[in-house]
N, C-alpha and C positions, 0 to 999 in steps of 0.2 A: 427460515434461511437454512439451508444445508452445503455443508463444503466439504470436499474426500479430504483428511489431513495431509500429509506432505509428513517424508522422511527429513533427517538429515542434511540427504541432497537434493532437497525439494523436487523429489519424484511421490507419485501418487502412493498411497500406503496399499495394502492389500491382504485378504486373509482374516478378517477379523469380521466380517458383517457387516452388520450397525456401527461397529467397535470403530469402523475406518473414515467414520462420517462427524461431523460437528453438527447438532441439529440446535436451532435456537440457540446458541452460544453464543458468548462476546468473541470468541476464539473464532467464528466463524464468519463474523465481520471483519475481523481485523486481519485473516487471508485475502477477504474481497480486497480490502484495502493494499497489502503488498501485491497482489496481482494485480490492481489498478498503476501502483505507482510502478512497476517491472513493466508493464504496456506502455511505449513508445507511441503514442500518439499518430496515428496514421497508419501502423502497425497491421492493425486487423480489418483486412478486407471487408466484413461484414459491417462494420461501422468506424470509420478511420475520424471520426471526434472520439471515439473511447481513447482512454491510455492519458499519462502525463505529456504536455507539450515541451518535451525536454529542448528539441531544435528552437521554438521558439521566445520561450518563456523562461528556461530554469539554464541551460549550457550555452557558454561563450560569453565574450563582452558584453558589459552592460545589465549582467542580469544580475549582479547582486539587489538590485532592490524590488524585483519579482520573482526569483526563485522560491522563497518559501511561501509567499502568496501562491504562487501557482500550485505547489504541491500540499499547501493544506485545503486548497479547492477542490482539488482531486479526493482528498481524505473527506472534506464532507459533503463532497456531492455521494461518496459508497453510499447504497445502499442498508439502513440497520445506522447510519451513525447520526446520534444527535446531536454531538459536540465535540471539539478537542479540549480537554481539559488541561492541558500538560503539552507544550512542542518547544523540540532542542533541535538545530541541526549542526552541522559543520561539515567541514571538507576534511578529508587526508590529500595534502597535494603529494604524498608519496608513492600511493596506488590511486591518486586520480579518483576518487571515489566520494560520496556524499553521506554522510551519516547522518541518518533520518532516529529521531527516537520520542516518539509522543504517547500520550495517555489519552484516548478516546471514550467518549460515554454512549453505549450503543443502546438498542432498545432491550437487548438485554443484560447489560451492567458492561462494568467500566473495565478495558481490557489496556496492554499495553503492543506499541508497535515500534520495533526498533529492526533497522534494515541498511546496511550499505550499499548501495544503487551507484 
């Protein structure tokens, strides 16, 4: 598995070769995984099942008791992951926002993912 890292501002790195790349790392699983769960579900033309089913699964009424089901589906359907060893989430109702923060076991060792979506 290979992933280009992400700055910062989660733009592409560059300048470095190899250096900009995760090859076989848990760090490279757990990218697919934030770009799985940042993908809106229906989102990407080429296959609009990829992505979290935020619209119908995880936001608005009723979905307190599938939201975290849906998005640790999304985390072990990635690619590289064999497990969730570790899952927290919660809301900030202040910015509206979901704090995601789990310990995944991937085929190459145990990484961590924490993200507000």
């Amino acid at each position: 598995m290979r992933y280009r890292k992400l700055d910062a501002n989660g733009d592409y790195t560059f300048g470095q070769g190899s250096g900009n790349f995760y090859q076989d790392q848990p760090e490279a699983v757990a990218q697919a995984v934030l770009t799985r769960l940042r993908l809106i579900q229906g989102e990407w033309f080429l296959d609009i099942t990829a992505g979290t089913p935020y619209n119908s699964k995880v936001l608005g009424a009723g979905t307190i008791g599938s939201y975290d089901l849906a998005i640790q589906d999304v985390i072990l359907n990635t690619p590289g992951v064999l497990s969730i060893v570790d899952y927290n989430s919660g809301v900030n109702p202040e910015n509206r926002q979901a704090l995601i923060n789990c310990t995944i076991d991937t085929k190459f060792g145990k990484t961590t993912v924490a993200t507000n979506l």
